[in-house]
Backbone bond lengths (Angstrom), bond angles and torsions (degrees), N, CA, C in turn:
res aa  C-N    CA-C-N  psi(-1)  N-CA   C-N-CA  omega(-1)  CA-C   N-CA-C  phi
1 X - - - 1.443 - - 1.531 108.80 -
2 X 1.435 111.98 132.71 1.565 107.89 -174.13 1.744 101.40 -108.25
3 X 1.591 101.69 127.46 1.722 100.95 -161.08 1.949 84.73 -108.23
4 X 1.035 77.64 163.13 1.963 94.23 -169.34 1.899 88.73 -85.22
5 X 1.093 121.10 150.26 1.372 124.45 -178.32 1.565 99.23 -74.57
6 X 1.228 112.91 158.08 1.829 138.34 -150.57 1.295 94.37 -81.12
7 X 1.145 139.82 -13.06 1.826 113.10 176.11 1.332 91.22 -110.05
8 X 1.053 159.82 24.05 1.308 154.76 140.61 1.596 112.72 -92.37
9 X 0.904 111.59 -15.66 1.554 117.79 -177.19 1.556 97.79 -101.18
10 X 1.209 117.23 -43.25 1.637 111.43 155.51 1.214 124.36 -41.09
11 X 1.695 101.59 -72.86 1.479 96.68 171.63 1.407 125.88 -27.46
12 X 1.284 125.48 -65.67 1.737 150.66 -162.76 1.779 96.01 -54.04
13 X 1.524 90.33 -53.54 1.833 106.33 179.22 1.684 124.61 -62.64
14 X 1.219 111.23 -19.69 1.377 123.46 169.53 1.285 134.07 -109.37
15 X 1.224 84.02 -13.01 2.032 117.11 178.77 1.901 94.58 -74.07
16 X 1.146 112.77 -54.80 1.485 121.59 -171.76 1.561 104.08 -78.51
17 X 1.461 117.46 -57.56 1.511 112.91 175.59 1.615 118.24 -38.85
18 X 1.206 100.14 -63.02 1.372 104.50 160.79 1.294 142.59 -40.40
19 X 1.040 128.74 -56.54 1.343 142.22 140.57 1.663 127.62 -27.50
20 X 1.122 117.08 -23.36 1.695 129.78 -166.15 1.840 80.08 -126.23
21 X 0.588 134.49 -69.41 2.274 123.40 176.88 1.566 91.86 -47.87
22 X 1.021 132.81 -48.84 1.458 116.48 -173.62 1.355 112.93 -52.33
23 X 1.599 94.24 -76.87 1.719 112.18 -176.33 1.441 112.53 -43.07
24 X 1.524 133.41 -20.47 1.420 136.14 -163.07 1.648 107.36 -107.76
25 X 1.373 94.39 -32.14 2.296 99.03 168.08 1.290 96.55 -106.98
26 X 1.149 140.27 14.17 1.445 123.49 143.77 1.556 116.65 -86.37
27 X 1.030 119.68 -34.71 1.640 145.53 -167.95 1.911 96.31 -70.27
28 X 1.542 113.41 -45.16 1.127 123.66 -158.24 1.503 100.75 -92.45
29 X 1.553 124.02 -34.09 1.460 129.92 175.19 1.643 107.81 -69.73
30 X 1.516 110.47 -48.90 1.720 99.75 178.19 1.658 110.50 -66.38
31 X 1.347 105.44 -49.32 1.502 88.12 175.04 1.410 139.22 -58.06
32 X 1.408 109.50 -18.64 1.815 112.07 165.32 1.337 104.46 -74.58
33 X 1.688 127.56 -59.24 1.297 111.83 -172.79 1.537 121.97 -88.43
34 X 1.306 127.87 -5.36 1.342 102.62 -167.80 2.004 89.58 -126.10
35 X 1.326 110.78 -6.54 1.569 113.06 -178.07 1.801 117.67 89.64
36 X 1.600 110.91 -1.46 1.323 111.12 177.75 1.446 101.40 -130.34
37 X 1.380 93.46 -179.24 1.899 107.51 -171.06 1.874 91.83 -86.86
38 X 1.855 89.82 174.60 1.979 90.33 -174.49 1.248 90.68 -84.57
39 X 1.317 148.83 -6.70 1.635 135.57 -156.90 1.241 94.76 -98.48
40 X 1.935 139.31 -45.47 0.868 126.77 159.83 1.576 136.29 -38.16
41 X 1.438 97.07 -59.84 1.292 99.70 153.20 1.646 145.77 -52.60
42 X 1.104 94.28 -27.82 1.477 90.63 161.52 1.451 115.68 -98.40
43 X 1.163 133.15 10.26 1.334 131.40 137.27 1.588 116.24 -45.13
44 X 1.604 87.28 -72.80 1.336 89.56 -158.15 2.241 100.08 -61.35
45 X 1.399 103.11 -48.21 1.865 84.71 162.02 1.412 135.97 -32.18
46 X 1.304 116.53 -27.96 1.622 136.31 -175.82 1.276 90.54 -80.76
47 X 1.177 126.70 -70.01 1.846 114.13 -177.10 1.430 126.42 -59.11
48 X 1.654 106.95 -39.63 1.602 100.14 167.79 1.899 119.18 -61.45
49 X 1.442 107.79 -52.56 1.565 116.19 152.67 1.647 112.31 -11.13
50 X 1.295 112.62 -50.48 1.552 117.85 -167.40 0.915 106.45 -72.86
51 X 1.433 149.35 -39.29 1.332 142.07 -170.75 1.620 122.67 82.70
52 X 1.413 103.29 -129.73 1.837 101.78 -175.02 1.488 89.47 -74.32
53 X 1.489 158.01 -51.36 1.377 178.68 92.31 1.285 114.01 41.36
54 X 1.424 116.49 60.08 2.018 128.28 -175.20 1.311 95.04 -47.11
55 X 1.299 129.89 116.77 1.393 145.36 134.92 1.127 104.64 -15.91
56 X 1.630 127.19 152.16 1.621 126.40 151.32 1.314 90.45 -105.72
57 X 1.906 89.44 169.52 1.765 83.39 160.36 1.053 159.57 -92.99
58 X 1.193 99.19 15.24 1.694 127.15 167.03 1.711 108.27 -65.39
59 X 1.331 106.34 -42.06 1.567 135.32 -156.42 1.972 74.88 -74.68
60 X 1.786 124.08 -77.60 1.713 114.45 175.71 1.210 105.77 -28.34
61 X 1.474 134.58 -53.18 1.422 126.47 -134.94 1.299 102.60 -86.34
62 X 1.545 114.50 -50.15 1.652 101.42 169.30 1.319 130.09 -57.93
63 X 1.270 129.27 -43.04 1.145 149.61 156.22 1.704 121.50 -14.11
64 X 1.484 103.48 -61.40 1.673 124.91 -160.30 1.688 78.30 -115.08
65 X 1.206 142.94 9.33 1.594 112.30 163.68 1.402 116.89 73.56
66 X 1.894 112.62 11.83 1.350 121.53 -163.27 1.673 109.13 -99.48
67 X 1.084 147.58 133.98 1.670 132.20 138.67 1.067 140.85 -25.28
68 X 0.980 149.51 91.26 1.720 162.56 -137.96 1.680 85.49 -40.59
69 X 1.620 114.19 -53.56 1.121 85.44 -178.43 1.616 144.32 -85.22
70 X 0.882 114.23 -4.83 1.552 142.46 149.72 1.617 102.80 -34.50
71 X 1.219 109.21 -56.55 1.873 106.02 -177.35 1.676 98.33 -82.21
72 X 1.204 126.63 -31.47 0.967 109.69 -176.65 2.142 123.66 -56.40
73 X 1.357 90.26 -35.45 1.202 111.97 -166.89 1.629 103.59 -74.49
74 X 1.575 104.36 -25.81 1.633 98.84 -178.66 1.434 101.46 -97.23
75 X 1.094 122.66 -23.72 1.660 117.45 156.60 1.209 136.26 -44.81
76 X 1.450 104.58 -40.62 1.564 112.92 177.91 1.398 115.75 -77.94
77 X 1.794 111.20 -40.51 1.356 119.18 156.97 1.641 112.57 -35.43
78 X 0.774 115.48 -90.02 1.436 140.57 155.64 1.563 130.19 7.33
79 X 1.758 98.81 -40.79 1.387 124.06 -174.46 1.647 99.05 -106.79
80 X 1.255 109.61 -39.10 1.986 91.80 173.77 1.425 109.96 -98.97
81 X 1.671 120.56 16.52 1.505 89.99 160.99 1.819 93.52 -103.93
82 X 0.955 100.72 16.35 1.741 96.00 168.76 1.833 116.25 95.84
83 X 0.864 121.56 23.71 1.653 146.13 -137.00 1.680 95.33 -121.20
84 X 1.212 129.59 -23.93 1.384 131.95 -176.90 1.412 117.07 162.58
85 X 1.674 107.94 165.84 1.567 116.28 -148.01 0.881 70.05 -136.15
86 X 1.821 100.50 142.82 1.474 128.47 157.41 1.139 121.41 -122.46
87 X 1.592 128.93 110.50 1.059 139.52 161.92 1.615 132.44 -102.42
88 X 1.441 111.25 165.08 1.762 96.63 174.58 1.336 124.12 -65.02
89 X 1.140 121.32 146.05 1.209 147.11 -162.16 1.644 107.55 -76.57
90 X 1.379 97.49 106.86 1.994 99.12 170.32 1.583 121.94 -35.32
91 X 1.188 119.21 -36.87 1.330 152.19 -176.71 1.796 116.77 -73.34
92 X 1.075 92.27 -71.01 1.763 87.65 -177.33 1.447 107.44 -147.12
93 X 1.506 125.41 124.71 1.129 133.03 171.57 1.770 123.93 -43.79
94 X 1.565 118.76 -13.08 1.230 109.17 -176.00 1.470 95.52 -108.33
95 X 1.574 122.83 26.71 1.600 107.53 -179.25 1.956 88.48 -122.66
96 X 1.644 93.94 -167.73 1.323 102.89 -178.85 1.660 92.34 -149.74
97 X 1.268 103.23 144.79 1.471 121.85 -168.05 1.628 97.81 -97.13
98 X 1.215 136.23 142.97 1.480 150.29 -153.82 1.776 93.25 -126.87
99 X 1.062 135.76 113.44 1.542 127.62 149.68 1.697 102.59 -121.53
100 X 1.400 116.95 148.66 1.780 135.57 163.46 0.986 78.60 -74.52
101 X 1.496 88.25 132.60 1.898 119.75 145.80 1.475 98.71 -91.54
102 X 1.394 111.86 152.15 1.407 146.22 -165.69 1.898 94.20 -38.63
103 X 1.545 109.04 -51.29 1.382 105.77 167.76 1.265 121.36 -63.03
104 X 1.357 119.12 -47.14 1.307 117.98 164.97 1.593 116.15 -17.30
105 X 1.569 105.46 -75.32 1.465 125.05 -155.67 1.530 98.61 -67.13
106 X 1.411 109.38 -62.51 1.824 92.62 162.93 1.828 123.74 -49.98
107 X 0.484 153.89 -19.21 1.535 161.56 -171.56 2.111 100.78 -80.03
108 X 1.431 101.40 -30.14 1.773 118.65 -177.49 1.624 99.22 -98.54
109 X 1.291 106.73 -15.02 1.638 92.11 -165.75 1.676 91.07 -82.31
110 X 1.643 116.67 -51.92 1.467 130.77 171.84 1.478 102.73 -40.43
111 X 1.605 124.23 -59.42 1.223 113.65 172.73 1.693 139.55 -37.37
112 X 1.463 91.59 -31.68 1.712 112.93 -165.95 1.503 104.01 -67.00
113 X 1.509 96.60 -47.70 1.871 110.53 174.86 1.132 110.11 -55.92
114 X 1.636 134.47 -23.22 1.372 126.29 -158.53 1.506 92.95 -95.26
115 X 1.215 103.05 -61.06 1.709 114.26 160.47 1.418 134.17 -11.26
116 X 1.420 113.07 -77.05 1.289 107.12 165.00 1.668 136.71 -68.62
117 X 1.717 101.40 -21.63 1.384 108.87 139.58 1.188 123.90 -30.96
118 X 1.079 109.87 -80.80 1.601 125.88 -166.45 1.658 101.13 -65.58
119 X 1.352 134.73 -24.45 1.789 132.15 -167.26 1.470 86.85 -91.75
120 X 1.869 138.98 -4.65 1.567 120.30 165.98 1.228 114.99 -107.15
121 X 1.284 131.33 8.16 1.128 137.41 151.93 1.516 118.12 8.05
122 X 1.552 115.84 -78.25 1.020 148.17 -173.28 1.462 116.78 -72.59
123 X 1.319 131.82 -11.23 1.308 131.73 -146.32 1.413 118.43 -104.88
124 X 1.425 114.79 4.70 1.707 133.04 178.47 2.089 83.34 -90.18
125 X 1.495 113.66 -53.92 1.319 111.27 -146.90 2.079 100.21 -87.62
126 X 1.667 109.76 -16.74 1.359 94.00 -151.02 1.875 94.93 -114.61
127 X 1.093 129.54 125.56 1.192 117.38 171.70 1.599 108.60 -64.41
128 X 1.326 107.51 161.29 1.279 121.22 151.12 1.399 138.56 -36.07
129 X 1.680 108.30 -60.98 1.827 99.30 150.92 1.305 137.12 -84.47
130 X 1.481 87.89 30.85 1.899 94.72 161.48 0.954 131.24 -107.78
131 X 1.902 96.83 -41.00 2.037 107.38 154.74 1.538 100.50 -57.78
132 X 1.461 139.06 -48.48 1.530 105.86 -162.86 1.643 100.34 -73.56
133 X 1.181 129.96 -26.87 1.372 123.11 162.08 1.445 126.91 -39.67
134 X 1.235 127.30 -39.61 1.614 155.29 -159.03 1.560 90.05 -82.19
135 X 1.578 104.34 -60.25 1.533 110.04 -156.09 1.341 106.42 -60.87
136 X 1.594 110.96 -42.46 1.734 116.05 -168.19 1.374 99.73 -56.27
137 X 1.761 105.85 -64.52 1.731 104.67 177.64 1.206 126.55 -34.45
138 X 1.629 128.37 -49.59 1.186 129.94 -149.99 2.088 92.05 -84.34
139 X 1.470 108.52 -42.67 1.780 116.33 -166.17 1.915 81.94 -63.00
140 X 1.069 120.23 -42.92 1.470 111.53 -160.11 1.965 93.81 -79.82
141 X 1.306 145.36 -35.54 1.211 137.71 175.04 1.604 108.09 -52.18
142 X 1.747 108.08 -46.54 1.292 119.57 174.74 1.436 111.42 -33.88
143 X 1.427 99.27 -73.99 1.785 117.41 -161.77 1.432 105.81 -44.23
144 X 1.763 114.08 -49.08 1.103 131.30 -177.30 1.977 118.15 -45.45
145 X 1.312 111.06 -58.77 1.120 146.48 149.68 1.230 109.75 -19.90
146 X 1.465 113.69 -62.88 1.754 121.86 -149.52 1.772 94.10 -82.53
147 X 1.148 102.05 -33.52 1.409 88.50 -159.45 2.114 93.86 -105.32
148 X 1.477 125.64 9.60 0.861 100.85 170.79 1.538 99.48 -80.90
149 X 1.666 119.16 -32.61 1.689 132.45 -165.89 2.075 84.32 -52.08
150 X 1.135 119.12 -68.89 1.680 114.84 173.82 1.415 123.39 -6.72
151 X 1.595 116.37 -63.86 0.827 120.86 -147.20 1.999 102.57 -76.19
């Protein structure tokens, strides 16, 4: 068996650990304080993010790393607890345009607090040139990633 040498297998191994502790105390922090999961929420952040310019959901799905249908499903959530309107798209008849309703946008503002909570996590234990260290690695694992999923 040919094993990949140990700091790359680290990497891969902490890259994923990480990733699944994130997604699961992020998941667990929005749902105590704001009553929804973080993926919802960062839906609905992805559409406020957009501005005058309604996202489709193709536009969430690439974005958040999600499956069209994955946004679809938090959209619809989304749209009968009253959280946002979907209409056709100025742009192209086979999309649907995303705007927050007034609850919506409050529901992201509560989110934002949980958010930046949760983005200092780290900030007693991690200096500064270690997150910009972290970030290069992790945007450069990305790139790596994105375009092997391409091929």
């Amino acid at each position: 068996m040919i094993r990949p040498p140990a700091p790359h297998r680290d990497l891969m191994r902490y890259l994923h650990r990480a990733a699944l502790l994130s997604e699961r105390a992020g998941d667990r922090r929005f749902q105590q304080r704001i009553g929804i999961g973080r993926t919802l929420f960062l839906v609905l952040r992805s559409i406020a993010d957009a501005g005058d310019v309604p996202p489709s959901q193709q536009e969430i799905a690439d974005l958040l790393s999600l499956t069209k249908g994955a946004v679809s499903r938090h959209v619809e959530t989304a749209q009968r607890r009253g959280w946002l309107t979907v209409t056709a798209s100025p742009v192209s008849r086979r999309e649907h345009a995303l705007t927050l309703t007034p609850a919506g946008r409050s529901l992201v503002w509560e989110g934002m607090a949980v958010q930046h909570e949760y983005e200092r996590v780290g900030d007693e234990r991690i200096t500064e040139a270690a997150m910009a260290t972290t970030i290069r690695t992790l945007k450069t694992m990305c790139e790596i990633l994105e375009n092997e999923e391409r091929r």
